[in-house]
C-alpha positions as CSV (number, residue, x, y, z in Angstrom):
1,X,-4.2,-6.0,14.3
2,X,-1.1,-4.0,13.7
3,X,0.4,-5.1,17.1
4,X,-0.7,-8.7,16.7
5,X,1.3,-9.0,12.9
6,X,3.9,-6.9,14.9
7,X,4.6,-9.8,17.0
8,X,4.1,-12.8,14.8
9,X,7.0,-10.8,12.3
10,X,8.6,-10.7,15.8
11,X,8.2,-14.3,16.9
12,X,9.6,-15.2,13.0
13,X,12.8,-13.3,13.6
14,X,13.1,-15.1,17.3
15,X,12.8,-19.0,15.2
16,X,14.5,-18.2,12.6
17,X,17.5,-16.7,14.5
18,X,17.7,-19.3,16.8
19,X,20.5,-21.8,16.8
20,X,19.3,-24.6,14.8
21,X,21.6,-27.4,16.7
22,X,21.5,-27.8,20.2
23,X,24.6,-27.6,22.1
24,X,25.5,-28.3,26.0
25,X,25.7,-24.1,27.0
26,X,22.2,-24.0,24.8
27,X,19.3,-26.5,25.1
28,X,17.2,-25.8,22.2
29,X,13.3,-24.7,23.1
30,X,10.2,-27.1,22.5
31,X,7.5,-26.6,20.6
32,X,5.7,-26.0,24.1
33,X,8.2,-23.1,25.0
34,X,8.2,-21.3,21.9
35,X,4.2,-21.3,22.0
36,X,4.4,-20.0,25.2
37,X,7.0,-17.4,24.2
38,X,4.9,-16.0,21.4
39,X,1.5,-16.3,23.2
40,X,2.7,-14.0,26.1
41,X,4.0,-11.6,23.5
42,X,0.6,-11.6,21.7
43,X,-1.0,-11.2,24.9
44,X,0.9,-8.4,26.2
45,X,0.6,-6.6,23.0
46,X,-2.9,-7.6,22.5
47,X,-5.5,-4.2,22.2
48,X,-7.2,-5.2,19.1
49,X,-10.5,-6.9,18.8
50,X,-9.6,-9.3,16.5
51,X,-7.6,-12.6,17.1
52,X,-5.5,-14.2,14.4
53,X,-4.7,-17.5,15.3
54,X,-0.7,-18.6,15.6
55,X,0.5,-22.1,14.0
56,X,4.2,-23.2,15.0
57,X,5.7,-25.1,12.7
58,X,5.9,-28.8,13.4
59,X,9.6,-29.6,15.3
60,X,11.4,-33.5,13.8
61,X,13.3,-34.2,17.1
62,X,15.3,-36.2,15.3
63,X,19.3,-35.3,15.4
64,X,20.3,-32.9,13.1
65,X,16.8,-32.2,12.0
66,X,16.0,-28.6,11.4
67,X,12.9,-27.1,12.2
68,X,10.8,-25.4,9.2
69,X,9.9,-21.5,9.7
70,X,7.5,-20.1,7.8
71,X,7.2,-15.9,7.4
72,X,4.1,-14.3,8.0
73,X,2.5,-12.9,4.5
74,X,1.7,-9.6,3.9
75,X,-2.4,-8.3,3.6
76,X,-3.3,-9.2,0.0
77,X,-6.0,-7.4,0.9
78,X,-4.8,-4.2,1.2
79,X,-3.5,-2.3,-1.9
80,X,-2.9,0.9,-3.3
81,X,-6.1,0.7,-5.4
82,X,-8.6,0.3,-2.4
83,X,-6.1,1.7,0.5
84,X,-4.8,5.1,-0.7
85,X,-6.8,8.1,-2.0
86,X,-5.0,7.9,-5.5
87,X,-7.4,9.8,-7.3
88,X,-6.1,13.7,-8.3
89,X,-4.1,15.9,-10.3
90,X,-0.4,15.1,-10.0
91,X,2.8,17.3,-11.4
92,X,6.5,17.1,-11.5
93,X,8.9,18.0,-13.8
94,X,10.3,14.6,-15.4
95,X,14.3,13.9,-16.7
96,X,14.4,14.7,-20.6
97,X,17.0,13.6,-23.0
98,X,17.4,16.3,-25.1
99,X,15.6,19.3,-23.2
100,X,15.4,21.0,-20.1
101,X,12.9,18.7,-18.4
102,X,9.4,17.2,-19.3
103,X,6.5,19.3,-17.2
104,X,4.2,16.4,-16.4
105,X,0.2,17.0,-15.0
106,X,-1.5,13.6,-14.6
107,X,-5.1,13.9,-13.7
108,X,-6.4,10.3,-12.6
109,X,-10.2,9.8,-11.5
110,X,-12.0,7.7,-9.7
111,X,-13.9,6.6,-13.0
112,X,-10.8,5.2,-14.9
113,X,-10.0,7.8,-16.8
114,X,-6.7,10.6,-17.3
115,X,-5.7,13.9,-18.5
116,X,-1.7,14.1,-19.2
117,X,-0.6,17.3,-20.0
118,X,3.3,17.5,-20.9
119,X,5.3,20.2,-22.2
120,X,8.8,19.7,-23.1
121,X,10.5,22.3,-21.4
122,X,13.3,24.6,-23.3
123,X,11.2,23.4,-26.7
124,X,9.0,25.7,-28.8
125,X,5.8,23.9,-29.5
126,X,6.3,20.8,-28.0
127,X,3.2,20.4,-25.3
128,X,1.3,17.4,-25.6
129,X,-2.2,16.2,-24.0
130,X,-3.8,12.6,-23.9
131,X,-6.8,11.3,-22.9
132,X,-7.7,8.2,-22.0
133,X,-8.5,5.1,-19.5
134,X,-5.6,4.0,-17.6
135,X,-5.7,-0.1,-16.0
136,X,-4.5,-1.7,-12.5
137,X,-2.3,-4.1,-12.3
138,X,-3.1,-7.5,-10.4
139,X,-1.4,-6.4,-7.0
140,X,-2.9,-3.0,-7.1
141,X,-0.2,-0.9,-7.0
142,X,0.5,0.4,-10.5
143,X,-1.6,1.8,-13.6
144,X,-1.4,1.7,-16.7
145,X,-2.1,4.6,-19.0
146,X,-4.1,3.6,-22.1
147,X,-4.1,6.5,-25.3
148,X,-1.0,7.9,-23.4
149,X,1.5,7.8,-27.0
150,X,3.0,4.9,-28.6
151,X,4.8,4.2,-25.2
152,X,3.3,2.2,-22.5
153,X,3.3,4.6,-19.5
154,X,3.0,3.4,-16.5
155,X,3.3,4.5,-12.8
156,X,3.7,2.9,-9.4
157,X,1.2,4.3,-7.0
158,X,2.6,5.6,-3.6
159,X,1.4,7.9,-0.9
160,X,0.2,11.1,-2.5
161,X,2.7,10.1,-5.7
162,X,3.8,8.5,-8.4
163,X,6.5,7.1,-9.8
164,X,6.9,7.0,-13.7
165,X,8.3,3.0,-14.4
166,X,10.5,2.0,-17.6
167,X,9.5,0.4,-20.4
168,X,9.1,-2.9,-18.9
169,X,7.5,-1.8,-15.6
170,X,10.0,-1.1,-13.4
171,X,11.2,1.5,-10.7
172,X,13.8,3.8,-12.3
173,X,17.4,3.6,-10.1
174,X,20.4,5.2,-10.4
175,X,21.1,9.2,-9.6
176,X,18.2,10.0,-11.6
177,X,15.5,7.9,-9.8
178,X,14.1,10.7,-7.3
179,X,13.5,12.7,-10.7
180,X,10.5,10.1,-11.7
181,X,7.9,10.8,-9.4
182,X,5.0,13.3,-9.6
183,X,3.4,14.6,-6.2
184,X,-0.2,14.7,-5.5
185,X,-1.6,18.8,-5.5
């Protein structure tokens, strides 16, 4: 399946890239050609068992008339919720404003539910833990931590980490941005 999405991303590249007006050093390629281009691709790639079928765009002839391309769209089926083993005890030591670092354990399980243990490092008496349920997003990729503070937390779920999102749900950037993520133990 891989190698077939492989070459259908490939086969988007080769339309869209194409010169879009035909000129005398460069006759532009039918509908029938460009099938036939992709379909040998598919085919010499082709090891899975399962087909996915290929629709070109339709082609006006007309002059000046520029043919529609369409990308191919990513596996809504396939998310960080249902493809990644998410569930665990994560630590890191998080960027602080006015101490040394926050020490962060998450523990997130399979029934909904977290353990957050912080300790604000450099800081006498200043460890914190919350329990709670913690929510997906519609896409799958980021929870929500319920009875974590006042703050919404949130974190974008990656491969064996997470990264700790602002206030209104987005990736951290900037020098600091590596310093937001937890790794999986």
């Amino acid at each position: 399946m891989k190698k077939t999405l492989l070459a259908l991303v490939v086969a988007g590249f080769v339309l869209a890239g194409c010169d879009q007006q035909a000129t005398p050093e460069s006759p532009s390629h039918t509908e029938a050609e460009t099938a036939a281009v992709v379909e040998n691709q598919v085919q010499a790639d082709d090891t899975s068992t399962t087909e996915v079928p290929v629709t070109l765009p339709e082609v006006d002839q007309t002059e000046g008339a520029q043919p529609e391309v369409t990308q191919p769209i990513a596996d809504s089926a396939h998310s960080a919720r249902n493809a990644l083993d998410w569930d665990g005890t994560y630590t890191g030591i998080l960027p602080c404003a006015d101490c040394e670092g926050i020490k962060t354990e998450l523990v997130v399980k399979k029934d909904g539910t977290f353990i957050m243990t912080e300790v604000y490092l450099g800081k006498e008496g200043n460890a914190f833990e919350y329990e709670g349920s913690f929510n997906w997003n519609t896409a799958g990729n980021t929870i929500a931590l319920l009875g974590a503070g006042d703050d919404a937390v949130q974190y974008f779920v990656g491969e064996n980490q997470l990264f700790r999102l602002d206030r209104e749900g987005n990736r951290v950037e900037g020098d600091l941005a590596s310093h937001y993520m937890l790794r999986k133990q």
